[in-house]
C-alpha positions as CSV (number, residue, x, y, z in Angstrom):
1,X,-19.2,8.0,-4.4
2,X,-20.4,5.0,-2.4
3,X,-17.2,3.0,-1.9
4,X,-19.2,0.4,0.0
5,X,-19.1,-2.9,-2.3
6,X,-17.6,-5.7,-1.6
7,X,-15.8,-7.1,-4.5
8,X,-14.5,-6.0,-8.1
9,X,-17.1,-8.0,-10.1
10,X,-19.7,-5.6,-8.0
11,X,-19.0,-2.6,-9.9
12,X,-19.5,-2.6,-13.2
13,X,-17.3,-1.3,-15.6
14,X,-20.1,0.7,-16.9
15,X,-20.8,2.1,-13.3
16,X,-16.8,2.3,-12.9
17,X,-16.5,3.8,-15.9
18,X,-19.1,6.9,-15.2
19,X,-17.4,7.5,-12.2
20,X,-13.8,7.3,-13.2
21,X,-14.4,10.1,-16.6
22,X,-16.3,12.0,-13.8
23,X,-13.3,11.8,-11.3
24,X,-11.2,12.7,-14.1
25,X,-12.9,15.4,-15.0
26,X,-12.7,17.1,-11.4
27,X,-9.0,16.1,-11.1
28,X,-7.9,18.1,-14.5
29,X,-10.1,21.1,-13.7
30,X,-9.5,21.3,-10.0
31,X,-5.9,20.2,-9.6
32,X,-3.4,22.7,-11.3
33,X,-0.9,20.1,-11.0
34,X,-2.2,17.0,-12.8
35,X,-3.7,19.5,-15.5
36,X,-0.6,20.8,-16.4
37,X,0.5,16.7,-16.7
38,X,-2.1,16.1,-19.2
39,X,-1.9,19.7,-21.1
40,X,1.7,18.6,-21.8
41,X,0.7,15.0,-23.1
42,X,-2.1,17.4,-25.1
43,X,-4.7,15.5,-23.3
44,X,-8.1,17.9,-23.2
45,X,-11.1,17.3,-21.0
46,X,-13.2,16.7,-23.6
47,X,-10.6,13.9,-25.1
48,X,-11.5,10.9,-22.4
49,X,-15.0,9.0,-22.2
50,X,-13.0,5.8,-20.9
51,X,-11.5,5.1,-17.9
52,X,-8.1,3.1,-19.6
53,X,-7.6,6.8,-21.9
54,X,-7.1,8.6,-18.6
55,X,-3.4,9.9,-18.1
56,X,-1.5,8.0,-15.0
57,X,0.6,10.0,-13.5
58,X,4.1,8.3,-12.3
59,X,4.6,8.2,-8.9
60,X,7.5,10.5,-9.2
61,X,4.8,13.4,-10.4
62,X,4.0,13.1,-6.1
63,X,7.2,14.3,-5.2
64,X,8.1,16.7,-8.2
65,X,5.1,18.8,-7.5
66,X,1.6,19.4,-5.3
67,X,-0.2,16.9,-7.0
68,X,-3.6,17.7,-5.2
69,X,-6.7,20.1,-5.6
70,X,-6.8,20.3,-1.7
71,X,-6.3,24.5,-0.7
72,X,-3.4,24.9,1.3
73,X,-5.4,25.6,4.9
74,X,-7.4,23.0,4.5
75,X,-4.6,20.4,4.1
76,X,-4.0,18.5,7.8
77,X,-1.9,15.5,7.2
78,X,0.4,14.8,4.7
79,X,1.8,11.2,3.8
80,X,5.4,11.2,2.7
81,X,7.3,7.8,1.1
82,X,9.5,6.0,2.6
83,X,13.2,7.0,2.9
84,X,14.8,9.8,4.8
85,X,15.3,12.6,2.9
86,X,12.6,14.8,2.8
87,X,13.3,16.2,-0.9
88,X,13.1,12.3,-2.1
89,X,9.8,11.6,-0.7
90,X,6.4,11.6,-2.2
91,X,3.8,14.0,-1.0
92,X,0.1,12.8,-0.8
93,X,-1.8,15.6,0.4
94,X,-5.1,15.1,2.6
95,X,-8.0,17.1,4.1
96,X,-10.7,16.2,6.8
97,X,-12.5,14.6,4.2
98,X,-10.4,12.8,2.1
99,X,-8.8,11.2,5.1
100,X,-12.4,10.0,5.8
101,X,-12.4,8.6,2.2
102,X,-8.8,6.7,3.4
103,X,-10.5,5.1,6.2
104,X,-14.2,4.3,4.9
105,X,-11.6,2.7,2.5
106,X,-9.0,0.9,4.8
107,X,-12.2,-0.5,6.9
108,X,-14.1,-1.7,4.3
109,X,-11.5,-3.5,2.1
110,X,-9.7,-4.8,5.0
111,X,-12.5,-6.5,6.7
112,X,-13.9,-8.4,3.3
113,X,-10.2,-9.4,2.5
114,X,-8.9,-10.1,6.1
115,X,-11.1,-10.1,9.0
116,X,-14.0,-7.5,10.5
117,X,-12.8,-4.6,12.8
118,X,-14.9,-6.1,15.8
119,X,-12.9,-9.1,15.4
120,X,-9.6,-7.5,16.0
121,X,-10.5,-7.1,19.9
122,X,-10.1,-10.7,20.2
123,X,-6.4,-10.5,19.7
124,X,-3.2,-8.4,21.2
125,X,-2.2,-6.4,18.7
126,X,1.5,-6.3,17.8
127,X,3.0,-3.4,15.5
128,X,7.1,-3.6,14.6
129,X,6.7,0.0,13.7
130,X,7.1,3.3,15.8
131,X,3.5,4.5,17.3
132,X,1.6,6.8,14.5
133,X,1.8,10.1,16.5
134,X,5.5,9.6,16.1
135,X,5.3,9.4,12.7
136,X,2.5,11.5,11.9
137,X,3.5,11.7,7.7
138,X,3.6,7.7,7.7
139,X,0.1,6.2,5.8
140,X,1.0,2.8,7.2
141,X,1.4,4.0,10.5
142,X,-1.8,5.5,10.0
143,X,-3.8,2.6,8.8
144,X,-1.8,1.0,11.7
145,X,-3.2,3.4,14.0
146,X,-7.0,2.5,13.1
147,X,-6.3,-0.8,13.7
148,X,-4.6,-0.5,16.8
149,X,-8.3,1.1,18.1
150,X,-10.3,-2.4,17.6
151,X,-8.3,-3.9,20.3
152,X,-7.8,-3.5,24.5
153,X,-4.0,-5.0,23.9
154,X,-2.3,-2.8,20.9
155,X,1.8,-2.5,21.5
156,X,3.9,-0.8,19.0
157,X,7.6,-1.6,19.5
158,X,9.3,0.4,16.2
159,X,11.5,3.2,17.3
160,X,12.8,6.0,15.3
161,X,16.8,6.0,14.8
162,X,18.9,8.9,14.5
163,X,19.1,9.0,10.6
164,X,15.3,8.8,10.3
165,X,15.1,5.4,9.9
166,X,12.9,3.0,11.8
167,X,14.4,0.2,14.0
168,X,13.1,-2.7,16.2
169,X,13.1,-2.4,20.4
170,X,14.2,-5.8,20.0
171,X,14.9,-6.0,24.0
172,X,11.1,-4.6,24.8
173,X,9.4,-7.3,21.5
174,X,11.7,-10.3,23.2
175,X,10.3,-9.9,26.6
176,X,6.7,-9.5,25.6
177,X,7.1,-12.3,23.2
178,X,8.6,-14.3,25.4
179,X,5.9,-13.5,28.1
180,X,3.0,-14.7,25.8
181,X,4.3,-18.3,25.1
182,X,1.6,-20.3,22.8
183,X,-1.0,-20.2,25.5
184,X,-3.7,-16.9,25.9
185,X,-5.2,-14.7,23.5
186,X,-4.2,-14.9,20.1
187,X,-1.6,-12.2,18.3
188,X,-1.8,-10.5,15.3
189,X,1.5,-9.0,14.3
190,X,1.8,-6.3,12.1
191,X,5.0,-4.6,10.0
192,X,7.2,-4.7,6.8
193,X,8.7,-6.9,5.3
194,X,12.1,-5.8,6.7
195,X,10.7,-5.1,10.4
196,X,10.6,-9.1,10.0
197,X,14.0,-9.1,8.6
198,X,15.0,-7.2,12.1
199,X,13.0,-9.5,14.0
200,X,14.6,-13.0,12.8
201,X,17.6,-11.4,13.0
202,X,17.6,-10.8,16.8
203,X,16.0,-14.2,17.1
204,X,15.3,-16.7,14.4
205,X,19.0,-16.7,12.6
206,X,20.2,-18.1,16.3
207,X,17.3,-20.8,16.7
208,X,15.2,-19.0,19.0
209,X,11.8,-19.4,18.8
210,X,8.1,-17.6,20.2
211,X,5.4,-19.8,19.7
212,X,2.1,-17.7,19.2
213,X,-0.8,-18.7,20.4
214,X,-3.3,-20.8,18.2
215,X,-5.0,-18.7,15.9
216,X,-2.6,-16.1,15.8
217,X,-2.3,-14.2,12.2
218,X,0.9,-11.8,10.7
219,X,0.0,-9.0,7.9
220,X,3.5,-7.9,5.9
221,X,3.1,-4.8,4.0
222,X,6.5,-5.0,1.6
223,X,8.8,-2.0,1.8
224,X,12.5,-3.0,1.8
225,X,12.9,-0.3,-0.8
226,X,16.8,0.3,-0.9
227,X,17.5,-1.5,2.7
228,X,20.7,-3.4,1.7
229,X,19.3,-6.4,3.6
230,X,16.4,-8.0,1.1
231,X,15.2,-11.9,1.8
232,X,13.0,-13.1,-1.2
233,X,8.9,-14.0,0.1
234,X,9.1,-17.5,0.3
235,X,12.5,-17.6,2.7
236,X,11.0,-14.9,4.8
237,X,7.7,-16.6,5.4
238,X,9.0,-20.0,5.7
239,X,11.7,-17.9,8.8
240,X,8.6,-16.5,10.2
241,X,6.3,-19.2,10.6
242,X,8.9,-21.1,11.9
243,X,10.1,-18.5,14.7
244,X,6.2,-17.9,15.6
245,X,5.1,-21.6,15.5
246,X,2.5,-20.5,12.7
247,X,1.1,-21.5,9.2
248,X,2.5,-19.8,6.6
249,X,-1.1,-19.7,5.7
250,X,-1.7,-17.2,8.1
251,X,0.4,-15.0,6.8
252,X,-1.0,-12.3,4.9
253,X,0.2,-9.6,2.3
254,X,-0.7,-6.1,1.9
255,X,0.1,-4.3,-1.4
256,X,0.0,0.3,-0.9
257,X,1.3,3.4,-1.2
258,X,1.3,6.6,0.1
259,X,0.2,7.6,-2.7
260,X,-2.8,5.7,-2.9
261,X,-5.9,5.9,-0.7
262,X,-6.7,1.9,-1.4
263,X,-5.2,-1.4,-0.3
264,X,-4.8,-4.5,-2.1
265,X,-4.4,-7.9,-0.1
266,X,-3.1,-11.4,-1.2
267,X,-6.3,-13.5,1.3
268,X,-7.6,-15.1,-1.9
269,X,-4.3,-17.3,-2.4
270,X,-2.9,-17.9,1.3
271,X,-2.8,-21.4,0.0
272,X,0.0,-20.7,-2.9
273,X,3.6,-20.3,-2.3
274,X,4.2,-17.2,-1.4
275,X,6.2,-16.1,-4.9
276,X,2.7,-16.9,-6.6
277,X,0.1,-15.2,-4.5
278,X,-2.0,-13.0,-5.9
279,X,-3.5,-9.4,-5.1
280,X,-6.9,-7.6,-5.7
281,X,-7.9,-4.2,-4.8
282,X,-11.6,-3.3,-3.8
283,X,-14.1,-2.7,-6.5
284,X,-13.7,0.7,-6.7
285,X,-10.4,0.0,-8.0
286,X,-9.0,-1.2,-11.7
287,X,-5.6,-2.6,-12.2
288,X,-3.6,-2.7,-15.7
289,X,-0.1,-4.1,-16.3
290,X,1.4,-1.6,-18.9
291,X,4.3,-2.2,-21.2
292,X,7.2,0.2,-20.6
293,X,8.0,-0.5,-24.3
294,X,4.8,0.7,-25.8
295,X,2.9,2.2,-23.2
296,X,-0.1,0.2,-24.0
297,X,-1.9,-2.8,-21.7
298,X,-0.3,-5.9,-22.0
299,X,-2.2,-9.3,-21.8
300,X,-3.1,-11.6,-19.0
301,X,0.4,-13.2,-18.0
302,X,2.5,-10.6,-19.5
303,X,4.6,-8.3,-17.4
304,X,4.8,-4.7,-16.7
305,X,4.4,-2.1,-15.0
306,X,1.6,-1.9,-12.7
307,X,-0.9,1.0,-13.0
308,X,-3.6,1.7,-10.9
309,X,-6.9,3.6,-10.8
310,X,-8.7,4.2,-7.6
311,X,-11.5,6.2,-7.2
312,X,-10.4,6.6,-3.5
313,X,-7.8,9.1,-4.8
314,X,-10.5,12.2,-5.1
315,X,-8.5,14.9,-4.3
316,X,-4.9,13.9,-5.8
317,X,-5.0,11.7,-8.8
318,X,-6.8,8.7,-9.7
319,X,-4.8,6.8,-12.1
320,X,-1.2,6.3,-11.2
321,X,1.8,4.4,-12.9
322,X,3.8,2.7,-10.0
323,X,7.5,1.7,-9.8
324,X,6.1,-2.1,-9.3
325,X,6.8,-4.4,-11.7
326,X,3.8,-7.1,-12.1
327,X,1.5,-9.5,-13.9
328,X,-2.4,-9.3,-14.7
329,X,-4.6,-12.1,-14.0
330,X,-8.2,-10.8,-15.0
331,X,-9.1,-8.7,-11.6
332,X,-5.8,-10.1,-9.8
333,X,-2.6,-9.3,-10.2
334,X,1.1,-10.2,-8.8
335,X,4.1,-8.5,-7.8
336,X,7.3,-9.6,-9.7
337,X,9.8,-7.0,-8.8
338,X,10.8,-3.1,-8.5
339,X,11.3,-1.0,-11.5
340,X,12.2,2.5,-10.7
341,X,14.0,3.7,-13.6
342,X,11.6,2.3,-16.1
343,X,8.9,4.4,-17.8
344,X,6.6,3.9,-20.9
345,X,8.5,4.6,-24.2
346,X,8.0,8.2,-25.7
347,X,6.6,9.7,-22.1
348,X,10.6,11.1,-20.5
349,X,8.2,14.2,-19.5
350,X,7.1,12.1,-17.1
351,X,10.4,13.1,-15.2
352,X,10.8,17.1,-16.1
353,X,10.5,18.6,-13.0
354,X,9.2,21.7,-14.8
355,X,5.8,20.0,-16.4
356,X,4.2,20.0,-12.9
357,X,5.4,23.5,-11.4
């Protein structure tokens, strides 16, 4: 499909277009699943020649039913949602190849928006999340996991609690940290936004600090979801470049799901506060802010829900209606909240379990 250019404005929406109504095409023949979605929104085949009339499924549709066209013995690795409950979690189904689409993806993206693979050898890699063959059903660990094979130093100090959950080896990252001091290689620290919750609050609520060394660069991926502990962007950043002795320039933020196979980052706005940065996804990728009211696109500036189409999802489904709640800004967009419980007007089969069996 060629998902090898670098920037949104590359593609065409002719070209993205083409490819979208042929992706769609695939998904509703191929994938019993997110047929059945559009049979019962009486959505045909034939009905779409535009990539904004293709039906997004809601993320929910990923843990309500198979949403894939991938056979059963060729499926090797299966990326489940956060949480801990099994029966709450998406399921985003992958092969040998469409996990080959993920990282063509992941690589590409990452280096135009962050920094080139062969670049990560010059830092120690630090993850605050368990090691991925641990958590083999985690996408982030995954993506983590490529990463941590660009570099001679990569430490992972997550550990898995008894409920499920993940923790910190907050004994194991003080020692290292401490070790390092600000002189030597630079870091690059990896985790969510609540692994950096954990972290300040073994060190930075009591006025300890680790300087980094200069140059040294954190990536936050979100995902309190539900922790009872939740710091808004602009106190966490300010807590974390303060503990590490770092810009809070040099602080970047990742925007996925498991049920995506595309990334978006925030490195075209590391100068903004960190409540208005901005995200864009690679150019095989088209965002829309939708109105839970109408259902329809809303305007630049107006806020919805976000939906996303990414022609990285070949074997699942390429347009999907998130729980984020966000605002358009011609090929950027920015995170403004959560919105689980809210769906488009008039579309309640999005939730009947029965549409997608």
């Amino acid at each position: 499909m060629g998902l090898m250019e670098p920037e949104a404005t590359d593609w065409p929406d002719e070209l993205f277009n083409q490819l979208a109504v042929e992706l769609f095409a695939l998904q509703f023949r191929f994938n019993p699943a997110y047929r059945k979605f559009c049979e019962a929104r009486r959505i045909e085949e034939k009905d779409v020649s535009e990539w904004r009339a293709i039906p997004a499924v809601p993320a929910v549709a990923f843990k309500l039913s198979e949403m894939t066209s991938i056979e059963e013995r060729d499926r090797n690795r299966c990326f489940f949602s956060s949480g801990t409950s099994q029966q709450e979690r998406s399921r985003h189904y992958h092969s040998s190849v469409s996990l080959g689409i993920y990282e063509c993806a992941l690589r590409h993206h990452f280096e135009r928006s962050v920094i080139p693979f062969e670049q990560l050898k010059e830092y120690e890699l630090v993850f605050l999340t368990p090691r991925p063959e641990e958590t083999p059903n985690s996408s982030l660990n995954y993506m983590f996991g490529q990463f941590s094979l660009h570099s001679k130093v990569a430490c992972f100090f997550g550990k898995i609690e008894a409920n499920g959950g993940w923790g910190l080896d907050m004994e194991g990252l003080r020692m290292w940290l401490t070790e390092r001091g600000p002189m030597g290689r630079p870091v690059f620290l990896f985790g969510t936004a609540f692994n950096y919750v954990q972290l300040l609050g073994g060190s930075g609520r009591n006025g300890k600090k680790w300087l980094l060394p200069k140059g040294s660069k954190v990536l936050e991926t979100g995902g309190y979801k539900g922790r009872v502990r939740e710091v808004g962007k602009g106190e966490l950043y300010g807590a974390i470049a303060a503990s590490l002795g770092l810009a809070v320039s040099s602080i970047y933020s990742e925007y996925g799901m498991s049920e995506l196979s595309s990334q978006a980052y925030d490195s075209d706005s590391l100068h903004k506060a960190p409540e208005e940065r901005r995200f864009r996804f690679p150019g095989w990728v088209r965002v829309q802010v939708i109105s839970p009211e109408t259902g329809r696109a809303v305007r630049d500036g107006d806020q919805g829900l976000i939906q996303v189409h990414d022609l990285a999802n070949v074997f699942s489904a390429g347009a999907l209606l998130t729980g984020d709640l966000g605002v358009i800004e011609g090929e950027y967009f920015r995170l403004s909240g959560r919105a689980e419980s809210m769906l488009p007007k008039g579309c309640s089969l999005f939730a009947e379990e029965d549409k997608f069996q």
